[in-house]
C-alpha positions in Angstrom: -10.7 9.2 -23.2 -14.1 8.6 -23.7 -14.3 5.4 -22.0 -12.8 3.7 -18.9 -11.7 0.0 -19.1 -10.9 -1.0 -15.3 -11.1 -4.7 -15.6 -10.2 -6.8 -18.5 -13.3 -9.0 -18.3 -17.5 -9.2 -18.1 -19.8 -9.2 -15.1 -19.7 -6.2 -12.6 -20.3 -8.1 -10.0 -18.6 -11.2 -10.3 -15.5 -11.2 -8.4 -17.1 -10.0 -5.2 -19.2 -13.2 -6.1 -16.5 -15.5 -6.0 -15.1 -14.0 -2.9 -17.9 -14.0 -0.6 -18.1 -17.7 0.5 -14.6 -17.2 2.1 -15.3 -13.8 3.5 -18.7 -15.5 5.6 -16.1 -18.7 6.1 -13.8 -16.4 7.5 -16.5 -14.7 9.6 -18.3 -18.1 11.2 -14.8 -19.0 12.0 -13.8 -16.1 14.1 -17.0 -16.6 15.7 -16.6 -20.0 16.7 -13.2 -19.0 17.8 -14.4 -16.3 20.1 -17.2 -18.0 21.5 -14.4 -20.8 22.8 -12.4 -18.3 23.8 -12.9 -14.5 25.3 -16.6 -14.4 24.2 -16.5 -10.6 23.1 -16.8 -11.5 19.1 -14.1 -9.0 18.6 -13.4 -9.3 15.3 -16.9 -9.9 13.9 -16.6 -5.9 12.8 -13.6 -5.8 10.5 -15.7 -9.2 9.0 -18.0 -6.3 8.4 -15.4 -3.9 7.1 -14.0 -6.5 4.6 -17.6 -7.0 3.4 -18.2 -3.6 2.1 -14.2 -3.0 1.0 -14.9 -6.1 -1.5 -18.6 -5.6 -2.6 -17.0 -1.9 -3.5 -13.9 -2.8 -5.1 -13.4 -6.2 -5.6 -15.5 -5.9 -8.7 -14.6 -6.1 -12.4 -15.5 -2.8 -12.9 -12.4 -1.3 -10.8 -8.5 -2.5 -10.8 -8.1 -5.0 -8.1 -5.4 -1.5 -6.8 -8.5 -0.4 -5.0 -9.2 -3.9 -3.4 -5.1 -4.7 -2.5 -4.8 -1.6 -1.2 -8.1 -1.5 1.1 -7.1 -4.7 1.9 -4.2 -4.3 3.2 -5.1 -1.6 5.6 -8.1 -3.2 7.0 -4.9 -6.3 7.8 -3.5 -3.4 9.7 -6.8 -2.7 11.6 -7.6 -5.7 12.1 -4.8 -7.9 12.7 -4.5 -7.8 16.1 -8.4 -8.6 17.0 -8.3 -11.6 14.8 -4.9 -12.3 16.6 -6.7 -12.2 19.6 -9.2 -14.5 18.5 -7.4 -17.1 17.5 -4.8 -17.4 20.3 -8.6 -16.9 22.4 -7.5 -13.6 24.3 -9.3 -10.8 24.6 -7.7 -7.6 22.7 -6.4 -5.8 25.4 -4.4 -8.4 26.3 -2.3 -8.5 22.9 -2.1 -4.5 23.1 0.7 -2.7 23.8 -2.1 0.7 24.9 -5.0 -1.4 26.2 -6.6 1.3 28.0 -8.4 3.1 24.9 -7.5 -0.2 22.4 -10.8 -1.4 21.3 -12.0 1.9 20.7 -9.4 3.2 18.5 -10.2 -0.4 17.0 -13.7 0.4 15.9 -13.4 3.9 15.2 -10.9 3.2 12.9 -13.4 -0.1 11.2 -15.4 3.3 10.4 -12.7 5.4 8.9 -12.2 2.4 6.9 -15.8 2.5 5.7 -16.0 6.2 5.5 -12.7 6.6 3.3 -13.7 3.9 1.0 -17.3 4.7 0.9 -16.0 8.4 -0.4 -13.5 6.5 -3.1 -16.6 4.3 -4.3 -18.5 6.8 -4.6 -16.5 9.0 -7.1 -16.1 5.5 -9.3 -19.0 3.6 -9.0 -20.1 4.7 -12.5 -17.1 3.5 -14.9 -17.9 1.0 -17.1 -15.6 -1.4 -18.6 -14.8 -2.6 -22.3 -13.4 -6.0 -22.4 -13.0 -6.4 -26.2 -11.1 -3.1 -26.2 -8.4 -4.5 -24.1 -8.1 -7.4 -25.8 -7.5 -6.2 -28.9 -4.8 -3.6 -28.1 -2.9 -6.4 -26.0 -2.7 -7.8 -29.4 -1.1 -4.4 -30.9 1.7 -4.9 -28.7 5.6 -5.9 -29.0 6.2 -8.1 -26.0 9.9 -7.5 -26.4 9.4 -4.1 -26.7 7.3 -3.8 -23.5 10.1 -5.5 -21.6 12.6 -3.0 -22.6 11.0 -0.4 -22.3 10.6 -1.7 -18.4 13.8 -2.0 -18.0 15.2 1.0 -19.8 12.9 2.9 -17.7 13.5 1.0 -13.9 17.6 1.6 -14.9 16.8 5.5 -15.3 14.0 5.3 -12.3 17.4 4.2 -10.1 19.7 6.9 -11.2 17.2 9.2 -10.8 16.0 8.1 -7.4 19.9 8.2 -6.5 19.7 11.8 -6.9 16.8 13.1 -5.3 19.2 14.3 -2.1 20.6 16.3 -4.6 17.8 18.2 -5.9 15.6 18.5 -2.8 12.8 21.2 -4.4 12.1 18.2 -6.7 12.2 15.0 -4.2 8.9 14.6 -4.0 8.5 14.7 -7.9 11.5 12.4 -8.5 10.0 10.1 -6.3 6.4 9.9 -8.2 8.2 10.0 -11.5 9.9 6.8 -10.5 6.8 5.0 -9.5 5.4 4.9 -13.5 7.7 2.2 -13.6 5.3 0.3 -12.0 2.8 1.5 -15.2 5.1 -0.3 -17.8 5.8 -3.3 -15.5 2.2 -3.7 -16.0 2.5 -3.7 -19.8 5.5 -6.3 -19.4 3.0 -8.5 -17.5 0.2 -8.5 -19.4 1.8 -8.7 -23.2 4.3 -11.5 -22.0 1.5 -13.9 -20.2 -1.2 -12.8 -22.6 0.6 -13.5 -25.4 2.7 -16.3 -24.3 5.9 -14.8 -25.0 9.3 -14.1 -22.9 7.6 -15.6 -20.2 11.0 -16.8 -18.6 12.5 -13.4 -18.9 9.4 -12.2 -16.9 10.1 -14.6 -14.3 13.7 -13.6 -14.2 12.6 -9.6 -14.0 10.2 -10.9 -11.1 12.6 -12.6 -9.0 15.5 -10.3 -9.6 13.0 -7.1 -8.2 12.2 -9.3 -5.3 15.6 -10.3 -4.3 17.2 -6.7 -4.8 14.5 -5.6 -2.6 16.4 -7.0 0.5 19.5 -5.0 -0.6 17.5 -1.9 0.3 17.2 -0.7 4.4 13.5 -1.1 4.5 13.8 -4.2 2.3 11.3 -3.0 -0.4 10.4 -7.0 -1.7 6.7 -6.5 -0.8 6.2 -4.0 -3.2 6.9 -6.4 -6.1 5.0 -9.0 -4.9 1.8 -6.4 -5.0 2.6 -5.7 -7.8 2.2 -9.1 -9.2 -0.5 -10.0 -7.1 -2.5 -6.7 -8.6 -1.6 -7.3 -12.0 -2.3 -11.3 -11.9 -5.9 -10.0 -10.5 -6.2 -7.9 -13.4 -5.6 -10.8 -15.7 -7.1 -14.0 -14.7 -10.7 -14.3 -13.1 -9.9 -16.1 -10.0 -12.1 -19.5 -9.3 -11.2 -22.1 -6.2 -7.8 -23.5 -7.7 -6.2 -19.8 -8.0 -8.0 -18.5 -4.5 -6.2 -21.5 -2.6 -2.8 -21.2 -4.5 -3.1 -17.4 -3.5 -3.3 -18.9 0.1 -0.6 -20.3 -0.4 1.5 -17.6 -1.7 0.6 -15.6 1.0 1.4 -18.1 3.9 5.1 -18.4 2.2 5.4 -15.1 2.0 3.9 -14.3 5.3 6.9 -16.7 6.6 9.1 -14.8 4.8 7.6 -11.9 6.3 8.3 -13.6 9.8 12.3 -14.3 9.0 12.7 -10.7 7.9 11.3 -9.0 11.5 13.3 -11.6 13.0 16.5 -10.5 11.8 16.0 -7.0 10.2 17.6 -5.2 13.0 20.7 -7.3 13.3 20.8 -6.5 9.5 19.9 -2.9 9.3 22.9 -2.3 11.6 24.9 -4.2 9.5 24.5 -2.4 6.4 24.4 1.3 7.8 27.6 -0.2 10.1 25.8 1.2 12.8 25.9 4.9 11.6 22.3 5.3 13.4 21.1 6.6 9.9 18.7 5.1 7.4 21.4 4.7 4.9 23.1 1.5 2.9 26.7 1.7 3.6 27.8 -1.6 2.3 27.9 -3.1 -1.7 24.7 -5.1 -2.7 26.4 -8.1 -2.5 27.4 -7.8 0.9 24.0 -6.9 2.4 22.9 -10.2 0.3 25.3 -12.3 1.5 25.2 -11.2 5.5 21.2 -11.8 5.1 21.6 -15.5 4.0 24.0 -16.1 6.7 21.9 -15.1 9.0 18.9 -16.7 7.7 20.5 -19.6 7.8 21.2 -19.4 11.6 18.0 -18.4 12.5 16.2 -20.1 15.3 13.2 -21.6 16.3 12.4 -19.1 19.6 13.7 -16.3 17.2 11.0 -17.4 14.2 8.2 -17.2 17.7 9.3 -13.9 18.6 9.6 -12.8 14.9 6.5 -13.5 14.2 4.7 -11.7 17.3 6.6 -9.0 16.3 5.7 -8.8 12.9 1.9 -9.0 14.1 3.0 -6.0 16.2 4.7 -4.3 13.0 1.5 -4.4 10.7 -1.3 -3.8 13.2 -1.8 0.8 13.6 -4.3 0.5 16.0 -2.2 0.9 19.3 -0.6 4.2 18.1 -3.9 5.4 17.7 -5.0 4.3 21.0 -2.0 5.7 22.6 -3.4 9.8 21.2 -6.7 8.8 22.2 -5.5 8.7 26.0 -3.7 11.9 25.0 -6.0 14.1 22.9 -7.9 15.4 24.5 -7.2 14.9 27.9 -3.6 16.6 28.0 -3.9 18.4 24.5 -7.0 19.7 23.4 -8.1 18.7 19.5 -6.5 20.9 16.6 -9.7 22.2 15.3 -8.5 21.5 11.7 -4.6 22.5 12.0 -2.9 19.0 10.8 -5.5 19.6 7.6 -4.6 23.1 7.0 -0.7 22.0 6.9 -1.4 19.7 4.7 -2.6 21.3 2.4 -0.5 24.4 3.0 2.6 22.0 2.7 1.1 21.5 -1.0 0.8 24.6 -2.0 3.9 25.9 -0.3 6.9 23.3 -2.6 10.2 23.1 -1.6 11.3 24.4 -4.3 10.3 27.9 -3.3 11.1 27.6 0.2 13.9 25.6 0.8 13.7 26.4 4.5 10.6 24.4 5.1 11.0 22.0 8.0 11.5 18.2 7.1 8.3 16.1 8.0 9.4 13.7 10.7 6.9 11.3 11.8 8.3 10.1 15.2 8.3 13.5 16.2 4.8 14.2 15.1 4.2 10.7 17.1 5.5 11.4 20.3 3.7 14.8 20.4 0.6 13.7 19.9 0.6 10.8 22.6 3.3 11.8 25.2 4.9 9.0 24.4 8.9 9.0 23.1 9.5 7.6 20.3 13.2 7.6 18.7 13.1 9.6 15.2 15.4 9.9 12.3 18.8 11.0 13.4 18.6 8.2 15.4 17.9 5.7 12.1 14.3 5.3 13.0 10.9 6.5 12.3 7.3 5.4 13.3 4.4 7.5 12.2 1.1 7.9 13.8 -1.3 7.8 10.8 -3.6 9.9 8.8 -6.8 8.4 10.7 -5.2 9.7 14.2 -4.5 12.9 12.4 -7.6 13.5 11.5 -9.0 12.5 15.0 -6.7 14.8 16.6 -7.7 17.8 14.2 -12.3 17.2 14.3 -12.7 14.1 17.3 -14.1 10.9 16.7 -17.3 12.2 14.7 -16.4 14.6 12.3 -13.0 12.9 11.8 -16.0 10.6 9.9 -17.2 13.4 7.9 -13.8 14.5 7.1 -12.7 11.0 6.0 -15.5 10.6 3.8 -14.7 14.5 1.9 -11.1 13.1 1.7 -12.1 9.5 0.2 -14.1 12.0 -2.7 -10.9 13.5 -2.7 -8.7 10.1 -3.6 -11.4 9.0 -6.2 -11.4 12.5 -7.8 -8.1 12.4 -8.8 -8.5 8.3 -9.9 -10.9 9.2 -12.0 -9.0 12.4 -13.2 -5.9 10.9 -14.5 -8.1 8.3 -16.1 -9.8 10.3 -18.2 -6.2 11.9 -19.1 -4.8 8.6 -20.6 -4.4 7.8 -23.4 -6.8 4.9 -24.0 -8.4 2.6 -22.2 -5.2 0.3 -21.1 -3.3 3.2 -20.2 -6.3 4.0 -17.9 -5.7 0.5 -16.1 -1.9 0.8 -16.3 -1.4 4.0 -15.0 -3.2 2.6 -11.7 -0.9 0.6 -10.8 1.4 3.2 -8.9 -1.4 4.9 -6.5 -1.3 1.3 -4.5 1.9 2.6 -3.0 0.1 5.6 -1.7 -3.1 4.3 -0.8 -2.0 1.1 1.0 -0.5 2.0 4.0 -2.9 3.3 7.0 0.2 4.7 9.0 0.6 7.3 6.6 0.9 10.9 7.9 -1.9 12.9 6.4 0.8 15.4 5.1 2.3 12.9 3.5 -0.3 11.2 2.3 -2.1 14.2 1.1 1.0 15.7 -0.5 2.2 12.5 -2.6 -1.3 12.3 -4.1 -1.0 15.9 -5.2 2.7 15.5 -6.6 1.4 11.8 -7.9 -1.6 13.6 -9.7 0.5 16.2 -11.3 3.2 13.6 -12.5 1.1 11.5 -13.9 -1.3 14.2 -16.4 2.0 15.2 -17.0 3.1 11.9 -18.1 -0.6 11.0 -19.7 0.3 14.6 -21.7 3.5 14.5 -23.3 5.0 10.8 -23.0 2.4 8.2 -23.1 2.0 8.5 -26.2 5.4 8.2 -27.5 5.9 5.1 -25.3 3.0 3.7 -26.7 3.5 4.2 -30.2 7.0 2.6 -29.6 5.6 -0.5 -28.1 3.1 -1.1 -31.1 3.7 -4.3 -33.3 5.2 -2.7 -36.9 3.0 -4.2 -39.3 
């Protein structure tokens, strides 16, 4: 591909334009905030930290993926200091490890910034083709891009149902599955750019979201990313869409709030407390056990549901938690938690079927003498790739190291890019890295590992399917 088109319409710049009033509005607020309150102006760096994540890639020269996905881990930095702010406490006192809290705070406003600077800086030269995309949107069959979704999310399912099964290839069935997320972006744009099957889109939409609760993480945020990225990618947003995207988020922040209050009431009830991560019961009956308990739910539950969904989404206190523990009782890794990584890559299980399954709380409760329950008890919390990087260089290289592994990420953006097919394909095939790049609590194995099997899955995919697909979903002339 000789070209990259990232953002279906003109001005580089633009969309940082449009969100910088509300970024300083959000910033003099906090301010005014803590100066009523703790007076320590807390949050004033992740203001910071937000600045630079949308003047890099909340532009129309890169897929808002970039943006949503920064986005939502500088929420999980930052949460709790804004938190803190508003309710006028200081941080510690909303921490559940105060002792090395605002620290792990601010070193991780930098990993933020180091990360992202390293992704920018592998992308900040594509250039983008408006009329391009415009005129192959045209090209396409809108009823053709809707089946081909479907056809592909029914074999995505059976495919995922198998993975147990064929354990040298998890990992690759997993990344296979998430180019569903490719076509749903062809399904999006045709149907709303073209005006067609609009109400079948709607129906698709609210049947993924609603299904999601069927699972036992209850998966419905990842459709609503989805939408939110692709609607980002399609309309330039001006005041009316930034306040009804307010909106959306405060519902679906309250929905956010029922779930935590009633998720583990309902994840027993659908594993029938087998103390496994497993769905035990039909779809129907996880549905229907939700709604009834929705329906009950209190107000003192919805208070406590929604504390505990701030303490859900904030990563900082883990973090703090190793801090007091590395290197005061264990001594830093000198580069060991990279060297798995990488060796975990280049080692598949597929020719060692004796390598050790990656379990996070164990790998949590090492690293901050802390116990934390792990997954043959039905649970797992994971420490994140910024502490695993602190543990293996300290809190300055870990800088350095963040930065290399930021070139990394953007590397292979830019790599499968320049595989696709055209220009759309380019855009499209985005999509699927937000559920690798948006989560801060990843394990640096992990994380590492699903870019690498993400990478090879989709040149693969870019080779020998795309265009198939995509000569399918032309308009016969």
């Amino acid at each position: 591909m000789n070209e990259t088109l990232i953002h279906p319409y003109s001005g580089s710049s633009s969309f940082f334009k449009r969100l910088t009033p509300y970024i300083v509005l959000l910033g003099i607020t906090l301010i005014i905030f803590s100066f009523l309150g703790a007076r320590d102006f807390i949050a004033v760096p992740s203001i910071i930290v937000l600045f630079f994540i949308c003047k890099w890639f909340a532009t129309d020269n890169y897929p808002p993926v970039l943006m949503i996905a920064f986005a939502y881990q500088w929420l999980q930095v930052s949460i709790k200091p804004i938190y803190a702010t508003f309710t006028m406490q200081s941080l510690k006192d909303v921490a559940e490890f105060p002792d090395h809290i605002i620290k792990s705070y601010l070193l991780s406003c930098l990993a933020l910034l180091a990360l992202g600077f390293g992704v920018y800086t592998m992308l900040k030269e594509i250039k983008i083709y408006p009329n391009r995309i415009l005129h192959y949107l045209l090209s396409l069959d809108t009823k053709k891009t809707l089946i081909t979704y479907l056809l592909f999310s029914v074999f995505a399912t059976v495919l995922y149902g198998l993975r147990f099964k064929i354990p040298g290839l998890f990992q690759g069935i997993v990344a296979l599955g998430y180019i569903k997320w490719t076509l749903f972006f062809f399904m999006f744009y045709s149907a709303l750019k073209q005006n067609q099957y609009r109400s079948l889109l709607y129906i698709i939409i609210l049947f993924e979201f609603i299904s999601g609760f069927a699972s036992y993480f209850a998966d419905f945020k990842t459709i609503v990313f989805m939408v939110l990225i692709s609607y980002l990618a399609l309309y330039q947003i001006r005041h009316k869409q930034f306040f009804g995207l307010i909106i959306a988020f405060v519902i679906f922040g309250y929905i956010g709030v029922i779930w935590t209050s009633v998720k583990f009431d309902y994840r027993e009830f659908i594993s029938e407390d087998a103390g496994q991560q497993v769905v035990t019961v039909s779809d129907g009956e996880a549905l229907s056990y939700l709604v009834d308990n929705v329906g009950n739910i209190s107000d003192e539950q919805l208070a406590l549901g929604f504390r505990a969904m701030i303490d859900r989404i904030s990563y900082i206190d883990y973090f703090s938690s190793c801090m007091a523990y590395v290197p005061n009782v264990l001594p830093h890794e000198d580069g060991k938690l990279t060297k798995d990584a990488i060796m975990h890559v280049l080692v598949p299980r597929l020719f060692n079927p004796n390598k050790a399954a990656i379990d996070d709380s164990q790998h949590l409760t090492k690293y901050t003498g802390v116990f934390y329950a792990d997954a043959s008890m039905g649970v797992s919390f994971a420490l994140g790739y910024v502490a695993d990087f602190y543990i293996d260089f300290g809190p300055f290289w870990m800088l350095v190291a963040l930065f290399f592994f930021g070139l990394f990420i953007g590397y292979i953006i830019r790599s499968i890019y320049r595989t696709s097919l055209n220009s759309f394909w380019g855009m499209a095939i985005m999509l699927p890295l937000f559920i690798l790049l948006y989560k801060y609590e990843n394990a640096l194995i992990k994380f590492f590992g699903n870019l690498i099997v993400f990478w090879i899955v989709a040149t693969l995919f870019n080779k020998y399917v795309c265009s198939k697909i995509d000569s399918y979903l032309k308009r016969q002339v």
